[in-house]
C-alpha positions in Angstrom: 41.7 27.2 -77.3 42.7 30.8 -76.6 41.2 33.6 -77.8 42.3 37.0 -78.2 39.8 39.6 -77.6 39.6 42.7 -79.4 39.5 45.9 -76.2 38.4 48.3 -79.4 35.5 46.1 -81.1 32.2 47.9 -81.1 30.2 46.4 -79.0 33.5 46.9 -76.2 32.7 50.1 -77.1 29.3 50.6 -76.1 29.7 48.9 -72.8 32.2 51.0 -72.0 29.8 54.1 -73.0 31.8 55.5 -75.7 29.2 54.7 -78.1 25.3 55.4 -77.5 22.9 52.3 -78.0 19.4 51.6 -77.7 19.1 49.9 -74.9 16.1 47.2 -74.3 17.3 45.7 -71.2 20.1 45.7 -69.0 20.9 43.2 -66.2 24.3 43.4 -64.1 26.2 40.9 -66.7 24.1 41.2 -70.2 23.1 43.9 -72.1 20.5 43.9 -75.1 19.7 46.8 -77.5 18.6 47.3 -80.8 20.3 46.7 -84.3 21.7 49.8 -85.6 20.7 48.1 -89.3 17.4 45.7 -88.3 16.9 43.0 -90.4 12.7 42.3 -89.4 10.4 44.3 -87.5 12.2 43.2 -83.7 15.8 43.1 -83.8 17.7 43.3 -80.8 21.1 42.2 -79.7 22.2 40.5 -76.8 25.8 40.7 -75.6 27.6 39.5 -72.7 29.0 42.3 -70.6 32.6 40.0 -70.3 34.9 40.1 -72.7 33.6 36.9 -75.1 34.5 36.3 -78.6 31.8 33.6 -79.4 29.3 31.1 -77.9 32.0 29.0 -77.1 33.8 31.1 -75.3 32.0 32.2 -73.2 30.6 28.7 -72.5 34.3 27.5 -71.9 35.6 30.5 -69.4 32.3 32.4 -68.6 31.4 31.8 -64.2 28.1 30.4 -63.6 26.4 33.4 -63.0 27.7 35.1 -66.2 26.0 32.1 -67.9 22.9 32.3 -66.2 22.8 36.1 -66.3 22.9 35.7 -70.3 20.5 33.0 -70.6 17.6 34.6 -68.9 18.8 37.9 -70.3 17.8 36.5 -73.7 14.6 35.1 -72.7 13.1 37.9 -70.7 13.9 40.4 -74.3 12.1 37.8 -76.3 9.2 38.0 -73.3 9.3 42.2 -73.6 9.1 42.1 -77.3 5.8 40.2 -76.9 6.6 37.9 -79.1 7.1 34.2 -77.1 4.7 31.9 -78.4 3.9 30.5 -74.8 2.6 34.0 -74.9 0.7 34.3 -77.4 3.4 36.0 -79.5 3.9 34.8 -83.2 7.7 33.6 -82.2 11.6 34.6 -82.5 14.7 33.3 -84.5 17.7 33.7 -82.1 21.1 33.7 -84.3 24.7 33.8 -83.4 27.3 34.0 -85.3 30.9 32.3 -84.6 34.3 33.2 -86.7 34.5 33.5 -90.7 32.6 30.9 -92.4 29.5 32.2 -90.5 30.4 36.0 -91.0 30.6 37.0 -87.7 31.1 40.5 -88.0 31.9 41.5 -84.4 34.4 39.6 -82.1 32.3 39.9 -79.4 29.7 37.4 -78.3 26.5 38.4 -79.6 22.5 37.0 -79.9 20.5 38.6 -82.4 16.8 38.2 -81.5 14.5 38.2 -84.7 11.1 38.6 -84.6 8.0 40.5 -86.3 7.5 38.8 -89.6 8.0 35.5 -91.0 11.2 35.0 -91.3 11.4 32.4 -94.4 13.9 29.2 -93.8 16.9 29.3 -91.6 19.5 28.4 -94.2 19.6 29.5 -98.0 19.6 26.2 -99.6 22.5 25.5 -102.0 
């Protein structure tokens, strides 16, 4: 399936260093900073640093290394934010939203990292 990528989104934006973030962790193809509007105590965001509109995406055209890169990217956040329960931490939720029905706000591949409180059921049921 092709997909068009918006240049202009936001997160486009920050990589490109026209807009400031606050950055967590940076690794040559991922970049993770915080949420402008957090949702729980730890809420970062993970983004690929190639031009990815959703999960699969980037799992369709993204190179090995890109893959990897983002993978580990996610896991050594969650490891800084002290909360991995192999570490004693109280755990994460790692979200990602892809297209309308799941609201995905930015067209731009994107892991939010939750952590910090309980954070209730994963789905609203009804």
């Amino acid at each position: 399936m092709p997909y068009a990528y918006d240049t202009n989104n936001i997160f486009a934006r920050i990589l490109r260093g026209e807009i400031p973030c606050n950055k967590v962790h940076e690794t040559p193809h991922s970049l993770a900073f915080r949420d402008i509007n957090p949702q729980a105590p730890a809420h970062v965001l993970v983004i690929p640093k190639g031009a990815y509109v959703c999960f699969d995406h980037f799992a369709a055209e993204a190179t090995e290394a890109e893959i990897v890169d983002f993978t580990r990217a996610v896991g050594q956040v969650c490891a800084m934010l002290g909360v991995t329960p192999g570490a004693d931490g109280a755990g994460y939720r790692l979200l990602a939203n892809s297209g309308g029905d799941a609201h995905q706000e930015v067209p731009h591949l994107h892991i939010h990292i939750f952590a910090g409180r309980p954070l209730g059921p994963m789905l609203a049921r009804g």
